[in-house]
C-alpha positions as CSV (number, residue, x, y, z in Angstrom):
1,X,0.0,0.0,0.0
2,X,1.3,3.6,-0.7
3,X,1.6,6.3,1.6
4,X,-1.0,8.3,-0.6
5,X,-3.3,5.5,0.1
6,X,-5.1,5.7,3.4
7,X,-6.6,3.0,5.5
8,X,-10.5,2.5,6.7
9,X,-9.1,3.6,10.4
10,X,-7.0,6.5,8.7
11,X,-9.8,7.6,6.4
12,X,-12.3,7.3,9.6
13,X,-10.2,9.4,12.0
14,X,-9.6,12.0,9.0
15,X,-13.2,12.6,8.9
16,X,-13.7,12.7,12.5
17,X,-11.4,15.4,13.0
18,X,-12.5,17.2,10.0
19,X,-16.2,16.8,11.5
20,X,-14.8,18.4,14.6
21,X,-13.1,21.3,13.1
22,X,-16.3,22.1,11.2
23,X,-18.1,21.8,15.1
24,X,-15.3,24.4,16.2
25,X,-15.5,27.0,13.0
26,X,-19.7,26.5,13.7
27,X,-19.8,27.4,17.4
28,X,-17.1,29.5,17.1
29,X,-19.3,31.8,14.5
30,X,-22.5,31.3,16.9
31,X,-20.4,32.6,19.9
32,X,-19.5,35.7,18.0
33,X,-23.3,36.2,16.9
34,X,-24.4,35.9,19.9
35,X,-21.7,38.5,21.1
36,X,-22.8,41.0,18.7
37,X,-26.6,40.4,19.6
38,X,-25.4,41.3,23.4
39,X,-23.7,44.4,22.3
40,X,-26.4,45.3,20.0
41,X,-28.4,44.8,22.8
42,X,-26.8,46.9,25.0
43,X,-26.5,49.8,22.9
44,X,-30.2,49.7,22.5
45,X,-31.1,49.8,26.2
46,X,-28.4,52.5,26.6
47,X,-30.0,54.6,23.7
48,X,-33.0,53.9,25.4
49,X,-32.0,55.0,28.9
50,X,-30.3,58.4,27.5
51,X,-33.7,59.2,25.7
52,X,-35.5,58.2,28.9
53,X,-33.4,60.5,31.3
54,X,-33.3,63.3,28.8
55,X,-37.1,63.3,28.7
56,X,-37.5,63.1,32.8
57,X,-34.7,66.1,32.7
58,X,-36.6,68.0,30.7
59,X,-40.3,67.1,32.3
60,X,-38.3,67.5,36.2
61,X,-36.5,71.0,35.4
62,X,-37.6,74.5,36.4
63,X,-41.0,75.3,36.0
64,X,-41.5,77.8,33.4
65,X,-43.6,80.7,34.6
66,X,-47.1,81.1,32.3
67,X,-47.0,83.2,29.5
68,X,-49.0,86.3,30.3
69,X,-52.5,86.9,29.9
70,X,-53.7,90.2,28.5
71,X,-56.8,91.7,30.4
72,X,-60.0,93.2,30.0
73,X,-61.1,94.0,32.7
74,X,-59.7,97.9,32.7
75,X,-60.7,98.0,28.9
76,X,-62.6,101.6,27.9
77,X,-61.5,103.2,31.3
78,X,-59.2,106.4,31.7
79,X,-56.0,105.9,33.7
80,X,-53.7,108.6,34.8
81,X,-50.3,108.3,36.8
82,X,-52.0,104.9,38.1
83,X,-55.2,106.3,38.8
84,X,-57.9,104.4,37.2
85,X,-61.3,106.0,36.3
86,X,-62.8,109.4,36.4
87,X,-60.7,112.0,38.0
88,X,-63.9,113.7,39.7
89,X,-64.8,110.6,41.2
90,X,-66.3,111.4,45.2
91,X,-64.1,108.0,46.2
92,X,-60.6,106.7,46.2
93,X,-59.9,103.0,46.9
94,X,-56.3,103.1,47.5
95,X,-54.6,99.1,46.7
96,X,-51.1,98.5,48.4
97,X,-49.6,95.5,46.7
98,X,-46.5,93.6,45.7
99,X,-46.1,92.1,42.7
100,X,-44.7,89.2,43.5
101,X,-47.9,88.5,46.2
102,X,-49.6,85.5,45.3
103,X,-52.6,86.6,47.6
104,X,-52.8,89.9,45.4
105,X,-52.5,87.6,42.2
106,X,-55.7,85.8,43.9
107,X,-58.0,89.6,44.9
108,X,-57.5,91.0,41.3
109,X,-59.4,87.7,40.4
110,X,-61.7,87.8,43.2
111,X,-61.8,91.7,44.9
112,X,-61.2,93.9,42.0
113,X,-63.9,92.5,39.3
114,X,-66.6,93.7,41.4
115,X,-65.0,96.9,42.5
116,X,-64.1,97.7,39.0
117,X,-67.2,97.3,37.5
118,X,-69.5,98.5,40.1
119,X,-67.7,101.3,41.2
120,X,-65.2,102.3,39.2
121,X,-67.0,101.9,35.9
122,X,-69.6,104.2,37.2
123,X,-67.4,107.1,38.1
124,X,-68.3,106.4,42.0
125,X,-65.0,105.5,42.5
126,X,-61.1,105.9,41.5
127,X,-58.6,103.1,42.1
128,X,-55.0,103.7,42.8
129,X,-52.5,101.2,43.5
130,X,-49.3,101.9,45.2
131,X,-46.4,99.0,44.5
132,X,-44.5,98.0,47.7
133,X,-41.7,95.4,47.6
134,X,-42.4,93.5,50.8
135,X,-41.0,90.5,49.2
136,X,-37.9,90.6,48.3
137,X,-35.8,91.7,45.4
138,X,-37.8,90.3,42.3
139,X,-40.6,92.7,44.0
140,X,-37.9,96.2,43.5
141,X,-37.5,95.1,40.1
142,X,-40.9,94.6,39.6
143,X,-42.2,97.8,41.2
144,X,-39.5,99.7,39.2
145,X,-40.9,98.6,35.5
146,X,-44.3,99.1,36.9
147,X,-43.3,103.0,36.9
148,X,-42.5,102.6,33.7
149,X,-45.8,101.3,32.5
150,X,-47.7,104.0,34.5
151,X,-45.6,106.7,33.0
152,X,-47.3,105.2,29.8
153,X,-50.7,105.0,31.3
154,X,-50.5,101.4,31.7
155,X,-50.2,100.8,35.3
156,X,-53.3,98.6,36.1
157,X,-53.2,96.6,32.7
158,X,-49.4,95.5,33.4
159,X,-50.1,94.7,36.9
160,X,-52.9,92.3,35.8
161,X,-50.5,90.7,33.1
162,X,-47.7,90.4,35.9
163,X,-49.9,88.8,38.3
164,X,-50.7,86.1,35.3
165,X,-47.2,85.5,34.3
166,X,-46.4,85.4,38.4
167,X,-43.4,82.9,38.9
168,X,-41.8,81.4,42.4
169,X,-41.1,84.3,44.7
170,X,-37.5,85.9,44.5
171,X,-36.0,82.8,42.1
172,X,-34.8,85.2,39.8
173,X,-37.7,85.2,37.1
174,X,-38.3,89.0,36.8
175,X,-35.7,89.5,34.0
176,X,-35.6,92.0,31.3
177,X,-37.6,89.3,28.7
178,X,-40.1,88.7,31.6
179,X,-41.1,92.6,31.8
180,X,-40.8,93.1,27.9
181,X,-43.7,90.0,27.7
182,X,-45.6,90.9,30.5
183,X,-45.2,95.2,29.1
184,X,-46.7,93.4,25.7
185,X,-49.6,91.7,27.1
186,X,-50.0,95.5,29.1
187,X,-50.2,97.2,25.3
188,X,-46.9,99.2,26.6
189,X,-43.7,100.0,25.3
190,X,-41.4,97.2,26.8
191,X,-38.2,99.2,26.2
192,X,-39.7,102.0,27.9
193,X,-40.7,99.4,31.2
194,X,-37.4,97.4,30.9
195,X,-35.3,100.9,30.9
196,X,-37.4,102.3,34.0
197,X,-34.8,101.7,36.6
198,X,-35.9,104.6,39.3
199,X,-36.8,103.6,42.7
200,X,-39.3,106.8,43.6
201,X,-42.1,105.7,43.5
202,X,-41.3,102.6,46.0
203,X,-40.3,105.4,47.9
204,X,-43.5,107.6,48.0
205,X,-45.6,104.0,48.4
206,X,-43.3,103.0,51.4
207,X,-44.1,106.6,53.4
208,X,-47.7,106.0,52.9
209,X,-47.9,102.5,53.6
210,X,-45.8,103.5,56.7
211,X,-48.5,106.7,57.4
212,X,-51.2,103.8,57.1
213,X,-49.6,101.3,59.3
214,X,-49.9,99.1,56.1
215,X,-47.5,95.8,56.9
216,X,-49.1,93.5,54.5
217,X,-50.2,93.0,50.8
218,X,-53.0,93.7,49.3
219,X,-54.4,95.9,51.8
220,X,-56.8,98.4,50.6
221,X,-57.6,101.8,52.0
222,X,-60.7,104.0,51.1
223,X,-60.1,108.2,51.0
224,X,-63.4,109.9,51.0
225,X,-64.3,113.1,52.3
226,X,-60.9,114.1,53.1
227,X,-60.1,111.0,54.8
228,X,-58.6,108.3,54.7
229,X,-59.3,104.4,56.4
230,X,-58.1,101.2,55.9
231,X,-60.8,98.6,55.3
232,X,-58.8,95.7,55.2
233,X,-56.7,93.3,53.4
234,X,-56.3,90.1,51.5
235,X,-59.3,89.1,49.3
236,X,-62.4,91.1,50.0
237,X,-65.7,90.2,49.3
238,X,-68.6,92.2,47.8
239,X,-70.2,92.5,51.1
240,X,-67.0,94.0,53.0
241,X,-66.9,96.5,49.7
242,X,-70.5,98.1,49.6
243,X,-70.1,98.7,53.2
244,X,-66.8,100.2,53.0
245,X,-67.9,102.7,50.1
246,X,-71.2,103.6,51.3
């Protein structure tokens, strides 16, 4: 027999091996499959967690204050240097507020309604409102750009729009943008209210509010016949009105 001739036990143990380096190559190749399909994997649940935490980020951040609301609830009535109503008007209801004052936020949707259009829209009574800054500092900047919108004749329609756009007290949220949307929504100039920067009138409100003994906000004082009383503060209802401006 030659050596190119192979035996049946030669020929058999050939095959065998041959068989068993086809086995190896085969789960060799399904190892690395399954490899990739675990990286693949991976990847995917990774994608899937940055897309997940990206969208709780952006859900969980800062609340953005609303956008403010224009009123009309001052629509068709005069206003000078904060004054609303006729000037010859027997009555003045005087309103000490702060801006920032979510319980002032919560009278000019509960207190002034029924003062304005009972009272005011009849010429029985003028409102005033004098901006203190109880609060903090958000309130001096907010008191100063008011000046500007009542140096416009916009006093009472930018404090309603403030009030609707109000954001977390002193975090920072009365910025120049803030005032120029909330001077917008107001139908003033916003350049005019972001450039208002004097602190006067907080000055002339704090003396009276002193005079008054006025330590919180709202608080409303009525002026008639040469004098002046405060009838209270916080929400007021339409009873505690009528009887204050008999």
């Amino acid at each position: 027999m030659s050596s190119s001739t192979l035996t049946k036990r030669e020929l058999r143990e050939q095959r065998r091996a041959e068989r068993q380096a086809a086995e190896a190559a085969e789960a060799a190749h399904n190892r690395r499959r399954r490899r990739l399909f675990q990286l693949g994997a991976a990847a995917g649940l990774a994608l899937v967690a940055v897309v997940v935490a990206v969208a709780v980020s952006s859900s969980s951040g800062t609340p953005k204050t609303p956008a403010p609301a224009k009123s009309t609830l001052f629509a068709g009535i005069p206003e000078h240097n904060g004054v609303l109503g006729n000037p010859k008007a027997p009555v003045t209801v005087t309103e000490f507020l702060d801006l920032q004052c979510p319980i002032c936020a919560e009278s000019s949707k509960s207190t002034l309604p029924t003062l304005v259009n009972a009272y005011v829209r009849t010429g029985k009574v003028k409102l005033q409102a004098k901006t203190l800054h109880f609060i903090g500092a958000d309130s001096s900047r907010a008191a100063q750009a008011a000046a500007g919108a009542q140096a416009q004749g916009k006093l009472w329609p930018f404090v309603e729009a403030f009030y609707a756009a109000q954001g977390q007290e002193n975090s920072g949220y009365v910025t120049d943008g803030f005032l120029r949307s909330v001077a917008t929504a107001a139908g003033a100039d916003p350049a005019k209210v972001v450039a208002a920067t004097s602190d006067a009138g907080m000055t002339k409100a704090d003396a009276e509010a002193n005079q008054l003994r006025v330590n919180s906000t709202p608080t409303f004082a009525v002026t008639k016949n040469g004098k002046t009383t405060v009838i209270g503060s916080g929400v007021l209802d339409a009873a505690a009105l009528q009887k204050a401006l008999r």
